[in-house]
C-alpha positions in Angstrom: 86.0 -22.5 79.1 84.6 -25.9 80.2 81.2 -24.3 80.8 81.0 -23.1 76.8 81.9 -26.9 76.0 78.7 -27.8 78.4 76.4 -25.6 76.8 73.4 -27.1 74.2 74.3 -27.5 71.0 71.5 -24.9 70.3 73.9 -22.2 72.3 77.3 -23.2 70.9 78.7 -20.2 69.1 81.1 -20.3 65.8 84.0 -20.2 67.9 83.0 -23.6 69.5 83.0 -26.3 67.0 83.7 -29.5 68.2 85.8 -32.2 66.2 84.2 -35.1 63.8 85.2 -37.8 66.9 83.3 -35.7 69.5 80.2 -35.4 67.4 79.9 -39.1 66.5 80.6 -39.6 70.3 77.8 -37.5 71.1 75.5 -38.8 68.6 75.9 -42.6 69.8 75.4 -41.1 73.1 71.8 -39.8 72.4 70.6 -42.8 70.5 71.7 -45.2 73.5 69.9 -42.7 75.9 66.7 -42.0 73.6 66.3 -45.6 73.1 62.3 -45.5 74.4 62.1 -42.0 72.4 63.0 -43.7 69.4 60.8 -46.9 69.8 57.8 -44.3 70.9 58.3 -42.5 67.2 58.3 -45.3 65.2 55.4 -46.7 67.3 53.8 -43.3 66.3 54.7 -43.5 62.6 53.4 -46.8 61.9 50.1 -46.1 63.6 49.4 -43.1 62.0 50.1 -44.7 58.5 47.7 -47.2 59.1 45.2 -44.8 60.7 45.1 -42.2 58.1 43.5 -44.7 55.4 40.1 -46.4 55.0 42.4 -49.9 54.7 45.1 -49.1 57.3 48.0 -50.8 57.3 46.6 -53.7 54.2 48.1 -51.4 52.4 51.5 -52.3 53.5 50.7 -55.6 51.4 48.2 -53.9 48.7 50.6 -51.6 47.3 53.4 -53.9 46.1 51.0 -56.6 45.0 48.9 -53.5 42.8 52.6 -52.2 41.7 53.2 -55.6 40.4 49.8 -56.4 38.9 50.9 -53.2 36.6 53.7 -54.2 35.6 53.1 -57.5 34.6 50.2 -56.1 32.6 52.3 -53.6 31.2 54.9 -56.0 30.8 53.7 -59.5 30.0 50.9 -58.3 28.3 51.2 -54.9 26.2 55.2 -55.8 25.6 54.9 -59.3 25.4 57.8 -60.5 28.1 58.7 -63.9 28.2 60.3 -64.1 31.7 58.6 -67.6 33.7 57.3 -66.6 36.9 57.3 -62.5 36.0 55.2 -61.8 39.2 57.6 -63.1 41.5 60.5 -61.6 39.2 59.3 -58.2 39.8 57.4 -58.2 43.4 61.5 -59.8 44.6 62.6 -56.0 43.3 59.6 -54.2 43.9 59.6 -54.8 47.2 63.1 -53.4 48.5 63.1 -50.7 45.7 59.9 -49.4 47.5 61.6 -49.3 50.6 64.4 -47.5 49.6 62.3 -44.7 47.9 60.0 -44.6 50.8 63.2 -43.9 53.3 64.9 -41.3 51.0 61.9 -39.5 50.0 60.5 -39.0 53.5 63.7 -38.1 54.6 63.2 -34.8 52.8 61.2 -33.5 55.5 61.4 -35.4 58.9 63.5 -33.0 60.6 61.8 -29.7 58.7 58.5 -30.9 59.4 59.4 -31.2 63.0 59.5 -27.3 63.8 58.2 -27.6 67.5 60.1 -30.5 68.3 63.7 -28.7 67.1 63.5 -25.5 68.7 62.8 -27.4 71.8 66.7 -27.3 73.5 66.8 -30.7 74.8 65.6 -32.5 72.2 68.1 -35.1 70.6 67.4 -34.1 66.3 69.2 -37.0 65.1 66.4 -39.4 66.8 63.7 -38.0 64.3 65.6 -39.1 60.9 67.1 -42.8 62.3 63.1 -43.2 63.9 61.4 -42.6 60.3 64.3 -45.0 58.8 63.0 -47.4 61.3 59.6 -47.6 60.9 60.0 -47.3 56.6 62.2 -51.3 57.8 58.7 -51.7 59.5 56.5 -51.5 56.5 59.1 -53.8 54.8 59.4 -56.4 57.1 55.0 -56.7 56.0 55.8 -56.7 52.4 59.1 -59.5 52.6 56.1 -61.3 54.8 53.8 -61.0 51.4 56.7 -61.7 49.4 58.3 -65.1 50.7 54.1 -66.2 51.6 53.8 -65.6 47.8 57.2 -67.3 46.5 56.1 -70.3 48.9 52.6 -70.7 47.3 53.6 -69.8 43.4 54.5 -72.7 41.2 53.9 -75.4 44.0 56.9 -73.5 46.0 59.3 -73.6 42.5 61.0 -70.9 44.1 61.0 -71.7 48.0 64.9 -72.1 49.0 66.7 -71.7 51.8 67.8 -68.7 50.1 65.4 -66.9 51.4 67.3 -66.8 54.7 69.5 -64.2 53.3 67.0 -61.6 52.9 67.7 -60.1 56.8 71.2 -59.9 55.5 70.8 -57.9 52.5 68.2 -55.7 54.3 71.1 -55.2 57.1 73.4 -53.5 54.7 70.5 -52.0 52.6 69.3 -50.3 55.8 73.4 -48.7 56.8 73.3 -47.5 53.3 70.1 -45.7 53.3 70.7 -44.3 56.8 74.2 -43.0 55.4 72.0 -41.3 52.5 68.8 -40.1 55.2 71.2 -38.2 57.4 72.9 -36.0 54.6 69.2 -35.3 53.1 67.1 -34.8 56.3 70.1 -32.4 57.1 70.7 -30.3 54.3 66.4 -30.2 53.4 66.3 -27.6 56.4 68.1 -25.0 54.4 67.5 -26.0 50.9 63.5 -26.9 50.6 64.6 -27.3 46.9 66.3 -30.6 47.6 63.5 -32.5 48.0 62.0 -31.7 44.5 65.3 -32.7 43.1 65.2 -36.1 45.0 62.2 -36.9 44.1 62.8 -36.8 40.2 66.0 -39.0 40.7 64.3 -41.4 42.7 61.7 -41.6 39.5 64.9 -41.7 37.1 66.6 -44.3 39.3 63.3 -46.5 38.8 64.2 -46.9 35.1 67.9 -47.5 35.6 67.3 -49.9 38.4 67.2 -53.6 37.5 63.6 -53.4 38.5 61.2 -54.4 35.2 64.7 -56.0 33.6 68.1 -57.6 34.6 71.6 -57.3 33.4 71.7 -60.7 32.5 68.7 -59.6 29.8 70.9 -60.8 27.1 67.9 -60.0 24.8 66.2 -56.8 26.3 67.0 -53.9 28.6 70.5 -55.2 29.6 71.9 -55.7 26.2 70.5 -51.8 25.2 72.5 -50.7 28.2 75.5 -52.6 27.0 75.1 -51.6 23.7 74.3 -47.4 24.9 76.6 -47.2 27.7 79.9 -49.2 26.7 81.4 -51.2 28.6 82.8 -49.2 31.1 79.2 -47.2 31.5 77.6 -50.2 31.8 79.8 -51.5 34.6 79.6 -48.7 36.6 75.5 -48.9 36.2 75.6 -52.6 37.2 77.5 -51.9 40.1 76.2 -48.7 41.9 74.5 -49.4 45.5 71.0 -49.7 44.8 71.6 -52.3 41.4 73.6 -54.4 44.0 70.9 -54.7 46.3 67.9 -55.4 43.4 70.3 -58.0 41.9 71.0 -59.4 45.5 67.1 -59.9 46.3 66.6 -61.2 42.9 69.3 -63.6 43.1 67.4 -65.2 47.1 64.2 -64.9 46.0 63.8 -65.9 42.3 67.1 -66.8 41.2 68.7 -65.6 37.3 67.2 -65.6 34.2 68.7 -68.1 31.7 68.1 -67.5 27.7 68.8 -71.2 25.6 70.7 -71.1 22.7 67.5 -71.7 20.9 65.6 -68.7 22.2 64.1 -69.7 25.0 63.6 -68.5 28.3 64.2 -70.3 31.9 65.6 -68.9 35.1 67.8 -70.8 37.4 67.1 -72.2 40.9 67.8 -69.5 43.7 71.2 -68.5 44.4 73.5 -66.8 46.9 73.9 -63.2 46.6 77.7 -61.8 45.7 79.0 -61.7 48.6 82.0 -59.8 47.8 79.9 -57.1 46.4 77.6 -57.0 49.6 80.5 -57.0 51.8 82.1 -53.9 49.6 78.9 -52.6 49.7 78.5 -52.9 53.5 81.6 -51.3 54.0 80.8 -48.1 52.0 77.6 -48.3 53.8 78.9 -47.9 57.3 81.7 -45.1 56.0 78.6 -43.0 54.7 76.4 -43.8 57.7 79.6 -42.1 59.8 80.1 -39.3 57.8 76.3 -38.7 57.7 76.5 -38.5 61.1 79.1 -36.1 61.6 77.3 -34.1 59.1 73.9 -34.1 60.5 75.4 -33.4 64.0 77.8 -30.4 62.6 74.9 -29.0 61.4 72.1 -29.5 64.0 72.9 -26.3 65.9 71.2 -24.3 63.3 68.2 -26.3 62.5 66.2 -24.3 65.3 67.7 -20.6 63.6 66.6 -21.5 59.6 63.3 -23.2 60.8 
């Protein structure tokens, strides 16, 4: 009866269970009409970051540059790396590897956290994990700030390029991808509380697999172990997952590829373009995950009020 197919999503029984196409539909809906809702959250997010610390929102640009001052210690120092320039080399990973951790790992509670504001009927869900994804882009828009202020100053500008301009576009797709990956674990967090211990160890494994502290072009560290561990066909698949993509894009803007001489030594080259094939493959998967999130968030959002 058309007045079942009105009813809250709250009040929907088993028997009503609208298609994948009405659901997206829906979703967009609520988004376009919870515009101000959305830009009020993250708003609220980023001020209560920066209010719930003695420094505020420095930290934004403290905690990438104290990341890095550890790992070139750890690095340079105890391990004796040769790569020129290794603060810029690992800040240009640093940086969007942070943000990616910071949007999947909060993702694991934004919507359970949230009891009040779920079992209220009217209340869109899906605004609550796409409003922490947002304000997570906030925090890295400060640190790409710290990042290109600091490529621009190090060396006398060695590594200031116009390069840099294609930063916004490899954050566009990295954002679709981690939206796509937010939805399916703010979602299934509300009935499974164990999901979020498990993501946060693979986000700590995916630290040491990530081309983070190392590249594949390594020829004579991490990257040839890999190789050497993996095969060829392991390897490939570890060079090419999403979040290698992304490092490897930054890398490539920002400080440009490691070079090793035939007599041992170590340069990198001037800044490059990212693979644009990749990033365009990449995209794609990106918005077919960010649909399918969707649908998956919204199929399940009538019981989010019932578990919690």
């Amino acid at each position: 009866m058309p007045i079942a197919n009105d009813a809250p999503a709250t009040y929907r029984t088993s028997a009503v269970r609208p298609g994948p196409a009405t659901l997206i539909a829906e979703a967009i809906r609520e988004l376009a009409s919870r515009r101000r809702l959305i830009a009020y959250l993250v708003r609220a997010d980023v001020r209560r970051k920066g209010t719930d610390t003695l420094l505020g929102n420095l930290w934004w640009a403290l905690d990438p540059l104290i990341a890095m001052a550890v790992y070139v210690f750890v690095m340079g120092v105890i391990f004796q790396r040769s790569v020129p320039d290794f603060p810029i080399y690992i800040l240009a990973a640093v940086v969007p590897f942070k943000w990616f951790t910071s949007s999947i790992g909060g993702s694991t509670g934004v919507v359970a956290k949230n009891e009040r504001l779920i079992k209220q009927i009217q209340f869109p869900k899906l605004v609550l994990p796409i409003a922490d994804a947002l304000a997570e882009l906030v925090s890295f828009a400060f640190g790409v700030l710290l990042l290109v202020g600091l490529t621009l100053l190090w060396a006398g500008g060695a590594h200031a390029s116009l390069m840099l301009l294609w930063i916004p576009v490899i954050a566009v797709v990295q954002l679709a991808f981690s939206l796509g990956i937010t939805l399916f674990v703010s979602a299934v967090t509300v009935f499974y509380r164990d999901v979020g211990i498990v993501v946060g160890h693979l986000l700590r494994m995916l630290f040491f697999i990530s081309p983070i502290l190392w590249s594949f072009e390594d020829a004579q560290g991490r990257g040839a172990s890999l190789k050497e561990g993996l095969g060829p066909t392991g390897f490939w698949i570890l060079e090419h997952n999403p979040v290698a993509i992304l490092l490897a894009s930054y890398r490539r803007v920002i400080y440009g590829q490691v070079q090793h001489g035939a007599d041992g030594g170590v340069t990198w080259s001037a800044p490059v373009a990212p693979d644009l094939g990749l990033l365009a493959a990449l995209f794609g998967v990106s918005l077919l995950l960010l649909v399918v999130g969707t649908w998956f968030f919204k199929r399940l959002e009538p019981a989010f009020a019932k578990i919690l």
